[in-house]
C-alpha positions as CSV (number, residue, x, y, z in Angstrom):
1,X,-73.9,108.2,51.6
2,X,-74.2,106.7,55.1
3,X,-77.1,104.7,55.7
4,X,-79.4,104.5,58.9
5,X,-81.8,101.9,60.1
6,X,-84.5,103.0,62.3
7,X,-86.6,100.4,64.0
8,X,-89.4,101.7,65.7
9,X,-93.3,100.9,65.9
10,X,-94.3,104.3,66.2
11,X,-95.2,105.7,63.0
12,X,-94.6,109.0,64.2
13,X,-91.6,108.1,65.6
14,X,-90.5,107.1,62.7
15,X,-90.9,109.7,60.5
16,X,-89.5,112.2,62.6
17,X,-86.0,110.7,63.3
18,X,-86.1,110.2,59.4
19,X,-86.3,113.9,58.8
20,X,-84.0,114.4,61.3
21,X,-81.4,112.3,59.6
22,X,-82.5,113.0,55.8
23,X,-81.8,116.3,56.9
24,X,-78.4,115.8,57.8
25,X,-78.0,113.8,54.2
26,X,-78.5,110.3,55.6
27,X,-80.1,107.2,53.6
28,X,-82.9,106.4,56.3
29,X,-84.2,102.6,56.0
30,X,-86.8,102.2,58.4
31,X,-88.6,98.8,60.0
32,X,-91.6,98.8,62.3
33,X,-90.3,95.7,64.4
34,X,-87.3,93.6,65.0
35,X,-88.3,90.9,62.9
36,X,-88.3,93.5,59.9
37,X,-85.6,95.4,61.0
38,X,-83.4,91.6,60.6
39,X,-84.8,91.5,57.2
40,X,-84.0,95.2,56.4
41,X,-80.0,94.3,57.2
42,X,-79.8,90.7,55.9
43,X,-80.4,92.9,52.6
44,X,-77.8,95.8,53.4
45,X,-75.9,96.2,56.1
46,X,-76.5,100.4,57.1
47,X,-73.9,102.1,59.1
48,X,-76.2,102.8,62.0
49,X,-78.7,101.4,63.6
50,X,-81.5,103.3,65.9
51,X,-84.0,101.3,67.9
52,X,-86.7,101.4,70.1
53,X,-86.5,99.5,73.1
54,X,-90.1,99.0,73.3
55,X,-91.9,97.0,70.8
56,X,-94.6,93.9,70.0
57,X,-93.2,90.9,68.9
58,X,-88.8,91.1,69.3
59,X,-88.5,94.1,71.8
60,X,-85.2,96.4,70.9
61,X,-83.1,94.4,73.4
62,X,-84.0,90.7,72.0
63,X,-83.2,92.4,68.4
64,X,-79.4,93.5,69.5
65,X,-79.0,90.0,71.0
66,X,-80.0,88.6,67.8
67,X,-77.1,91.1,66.2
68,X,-74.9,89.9,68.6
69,X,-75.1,86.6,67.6
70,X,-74.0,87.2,63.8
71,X,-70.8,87.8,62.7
72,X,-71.7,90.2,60.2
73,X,-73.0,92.4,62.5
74,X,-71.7,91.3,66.0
């Protein structure tokens, strides 16, 4: 099964694009900020990645920089 990270801090948000893509027989992961979402993927890597670009803390553009940077996920 293909696995999806969504990193959003909307809770709503959230739960809608994970029905969305449980619906479509996805493993949804989800992360309320960049920091988490780093976390989330240092523990599995998921196929795809959704993010907000708009968030407290790491906004979405300062997490795919951070992505960038590592080979792993670069």
């Amino acid at each position: 099964m293909k696995r999806v990270l969504i990193v959003d801090d909307s809770p709503s948000v959230l739960q809608v694009l994970q029905f969305v893509f449980e619906s479509e027989h996805y493993l949804v992961v989800t992360a309320t900020d960049g920091a988490e979402g780093l976390q989330k993927i240092s523990e599995r890597l998921p196929d795809l990645v959704v993010t907000d670009s708009v968030m407290p803390g790491m906004d979405g553009f300062a997490f795919l920089r951070k992505l960038k940077d590592q080979p792993e996920t670069s």
